[in-house]
LOLO-46400 format. One record per residue (C-alpha): z, x, y. Coordinates in steps of 0.02 Angstrom, whole numbers, plus 50000, padded with zeros to 5 digits. Each point is the difference from the previous one (the first is absolute). Layout:
<atoms>
ZXY
...
</atoms>
This chain:
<atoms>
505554967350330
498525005650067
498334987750010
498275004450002
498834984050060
498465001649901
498564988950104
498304995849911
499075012850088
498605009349903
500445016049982
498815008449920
497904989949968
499964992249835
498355007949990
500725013749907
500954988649896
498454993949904
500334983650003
500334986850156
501524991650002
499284988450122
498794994849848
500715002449839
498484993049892
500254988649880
501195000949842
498505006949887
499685012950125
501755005250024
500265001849807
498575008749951
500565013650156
501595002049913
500395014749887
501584992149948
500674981150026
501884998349944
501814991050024
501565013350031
501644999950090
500245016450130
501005011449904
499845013950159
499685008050137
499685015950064
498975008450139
499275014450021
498885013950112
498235004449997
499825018950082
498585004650093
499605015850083
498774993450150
499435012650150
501615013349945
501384985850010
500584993049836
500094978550022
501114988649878
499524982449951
500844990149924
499714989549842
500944984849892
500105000749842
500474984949900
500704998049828
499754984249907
500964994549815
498234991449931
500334983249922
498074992649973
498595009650008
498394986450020
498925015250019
499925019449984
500265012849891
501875007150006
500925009949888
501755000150093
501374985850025
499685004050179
498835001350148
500085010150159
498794996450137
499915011350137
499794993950182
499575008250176
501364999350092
502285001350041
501305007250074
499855017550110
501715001450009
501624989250020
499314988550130
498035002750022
498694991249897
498164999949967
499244984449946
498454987749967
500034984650067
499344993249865
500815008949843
501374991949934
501785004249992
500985002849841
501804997049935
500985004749849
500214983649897
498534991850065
498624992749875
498225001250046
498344995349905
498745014150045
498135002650001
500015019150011
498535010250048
499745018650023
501795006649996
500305018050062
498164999850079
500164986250136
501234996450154
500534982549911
499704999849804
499624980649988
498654990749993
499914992650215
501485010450035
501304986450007
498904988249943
500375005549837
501984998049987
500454981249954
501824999350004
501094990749891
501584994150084
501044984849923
498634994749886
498834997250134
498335011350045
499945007250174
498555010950083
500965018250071
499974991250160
501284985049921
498634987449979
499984988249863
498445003549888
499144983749930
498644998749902
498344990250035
498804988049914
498975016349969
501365009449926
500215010350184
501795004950058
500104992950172
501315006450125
501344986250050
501364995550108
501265014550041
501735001849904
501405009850114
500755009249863
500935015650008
498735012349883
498804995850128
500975000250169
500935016549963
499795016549925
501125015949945
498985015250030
501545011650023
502124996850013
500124994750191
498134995950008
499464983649961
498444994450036
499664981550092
498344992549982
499504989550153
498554987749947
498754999550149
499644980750072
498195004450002
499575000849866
500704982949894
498564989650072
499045004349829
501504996149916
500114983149894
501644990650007
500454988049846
499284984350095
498315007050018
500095009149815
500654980249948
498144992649997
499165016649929
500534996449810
500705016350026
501325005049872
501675008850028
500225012549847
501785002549938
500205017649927
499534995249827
498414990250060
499575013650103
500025014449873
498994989449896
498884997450123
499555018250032
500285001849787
498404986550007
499065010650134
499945017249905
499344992749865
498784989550082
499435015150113
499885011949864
499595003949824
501075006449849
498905015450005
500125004350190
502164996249979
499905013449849
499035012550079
500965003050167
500655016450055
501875004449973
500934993550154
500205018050120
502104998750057
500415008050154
501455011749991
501155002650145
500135020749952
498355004249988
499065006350168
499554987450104
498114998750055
499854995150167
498804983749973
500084994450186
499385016650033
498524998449865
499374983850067
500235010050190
498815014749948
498854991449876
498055002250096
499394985350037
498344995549929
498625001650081
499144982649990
501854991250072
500365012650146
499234985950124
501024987749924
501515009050020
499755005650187
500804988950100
499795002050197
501574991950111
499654994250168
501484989550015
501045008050149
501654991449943
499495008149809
499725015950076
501705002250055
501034992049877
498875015349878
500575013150128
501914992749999
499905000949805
499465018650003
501265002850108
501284994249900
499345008549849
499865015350084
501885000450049
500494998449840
498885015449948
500965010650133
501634994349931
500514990150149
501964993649995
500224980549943
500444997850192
498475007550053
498954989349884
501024985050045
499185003650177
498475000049965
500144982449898
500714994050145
498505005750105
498894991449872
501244983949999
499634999450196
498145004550003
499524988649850
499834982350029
501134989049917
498864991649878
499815015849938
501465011550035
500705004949814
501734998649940
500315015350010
502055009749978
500435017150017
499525009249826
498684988249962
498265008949957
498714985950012
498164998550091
499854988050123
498384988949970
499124989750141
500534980850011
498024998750101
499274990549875
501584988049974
500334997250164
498044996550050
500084985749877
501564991850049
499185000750192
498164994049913
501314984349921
500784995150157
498725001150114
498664989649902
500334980749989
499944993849834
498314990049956
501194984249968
500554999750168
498225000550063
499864984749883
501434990050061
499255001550189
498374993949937
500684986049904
501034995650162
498535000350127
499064988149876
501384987749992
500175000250191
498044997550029
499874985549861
501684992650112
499355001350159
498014993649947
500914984749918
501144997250146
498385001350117
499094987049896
501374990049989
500324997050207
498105002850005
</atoms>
């Protein structure tokens, strides 16, 4: 069986993504962005190709589409027993992928609670990309990422220790692909563990809890007039034609009050090269280069790139390498300062010796 290593590597700037899955706002904020908020089981999956004819070549990309069997709607206007989200991204053929880092991964069987938010017109169609999935796995509430979700003194969800369960750790994108989700070390610094969460009066939802919980927040967030009067719920539909949103958000002009804040000059040599190694890569593939002849070129990038910041990479995989620089400057900042309490312990340790030695001088004196 065939594996594809997915590493957290930002494939494509959340920018276009409308919303920053770094921040995902507070609960308010997150459901008053959401067009629909509901509780379903995945009933399907199928994927599909956008077709774009771009400089006389025609280009595929590929899309998910996910079918859910709706059992709670807390928000939203639907008139079907299901709901099918469409997402950028899949499988370009029997063992290639393209993928976001940061979208999640779906399975047949799995149940979800989603905040959903501009389906068929955005890369991700929740509200903070995965931000918005909140799995429900043995009665307990997990982020995407397999973290469980508690809830604070101000009614917040806050992101917990990890749980290794399978939904998480592996997905089935094809037969003979499965997908293994490697969760990057860097990252879990911001994450709580349960004996830091224990003196936060933070609470740990079980599914019931939880549902009522968001139940409490749609109501509190909005009135009976502004649930009444929303739009019909727009499904996607795996056979109709496929526009290219990736593409949309590539072409869209920029206005022109944000160009300088979107111009962004590199002077970073080791940046530099890792952006020429990239478009290298991506180039090959636009050729058609063979699997071995891409497998070379990872292999060049394995050896050039350091190895804070070399990506796990296989043969098939279509990912963007992002810099480590920022990552790996911190961890150098953290262990070449001294911390201030060690400052304060030598201090502490002169004074002692002084007050010793001016009491041992009076003393013979």
């Amino acid at each position: 069986m065939k594996i594809v290593f997915l590493f957290w590597l930002l494939f494509i700037s959340f920018q276009v993504l409308s919303s920053d899955v770094g921040s995902q706002g507070s609960l308010e904020e997150r459901v008053r962005a959401a067009d629909l908020i509901f509780q379903g089981v995945v009933s399907d999956i199928q994927y599909a190709f956008s077709e774009d004819l771009i400089e006389g070549e025609m280009y595929k990309t590929p899309y998910t589409f996910v079918s859910y069997r709706v059992e709670e709607v807390f928000k939203g206007n639907i008139q079907t027993p299901s709901v099918t989200l469409q997402f950028y991204g899949g499988p370009l053929d029997e063992d290639k992928a393209v993928l976001m880092s940061h979208s999640p991964l779906f399975d047949r069987g799995e149940q979800d609670l989603l905040l959903v938010s501009g389906n068929t017109e955005t890369l991700c169609p929740l509200v903070a990309c995965s931000g918005g999935r909140y799995r429900i796995v043995n009665g307990q509430i997990l982020s995407d990422a397999g973290q469980l979700i508690h809830i604070n003194t101000e009614g917040e969800f806050v992101a917990g220790e990890f749980v290794d369960v399978q939904e998480v750790r592996e997905h089935q994108m094809l037969p003979g692909m499965t997908l293994s989700r490697q969760r990057r070390q860097e990252g879990e610094s911001e994450t709580l563990e349960s004996h830091q969460l224990a003196g936060r009066n933070t609470l740990l939802p079980g599914q019931a809890a939880f549902s009522q919980h968001v139940r409490d927040a749609v109501e509190q967030y909005h009135t009976q007039e502004e649930l009444q009067s929303l739009p019909q719920f727009k499904n996607a539909n795996v056979d109709d034609p496929i526009s290219d949103v990736f593409r949309k958000y590539l072409d869209a002009p920029i206005p022109e009050g944000e160009k300088n804040n979107t111009e962004i000059e590199v002077t970073d040599p080791s940046v530099i090269r890792e952006m020429a190694l990239e478009q290298e890569y991506y180039r090959a593939i636009d050729d058609g280069k063979s699997d071995e002849e891409l497998e070379t070129i990872l292999k060049k990038m394995r050896a050039e790139l350091e190895p804070a910041q070399a990506p796990v990479l296989r043969s098939g995989d279509v990912v963007k390498p992002v810099s480590e620089k920022n990552n790996r400057e911190r961890v150098l900042a953290s262990q070449a300062s001294v911390p201030l309490s060690a400052y304060l312990k030598i201090i502490i340790f002169l004074i002692v010796l002084c007050l010793l030695l001016f009491f041992a001088l009076k003393r013979n004196g």
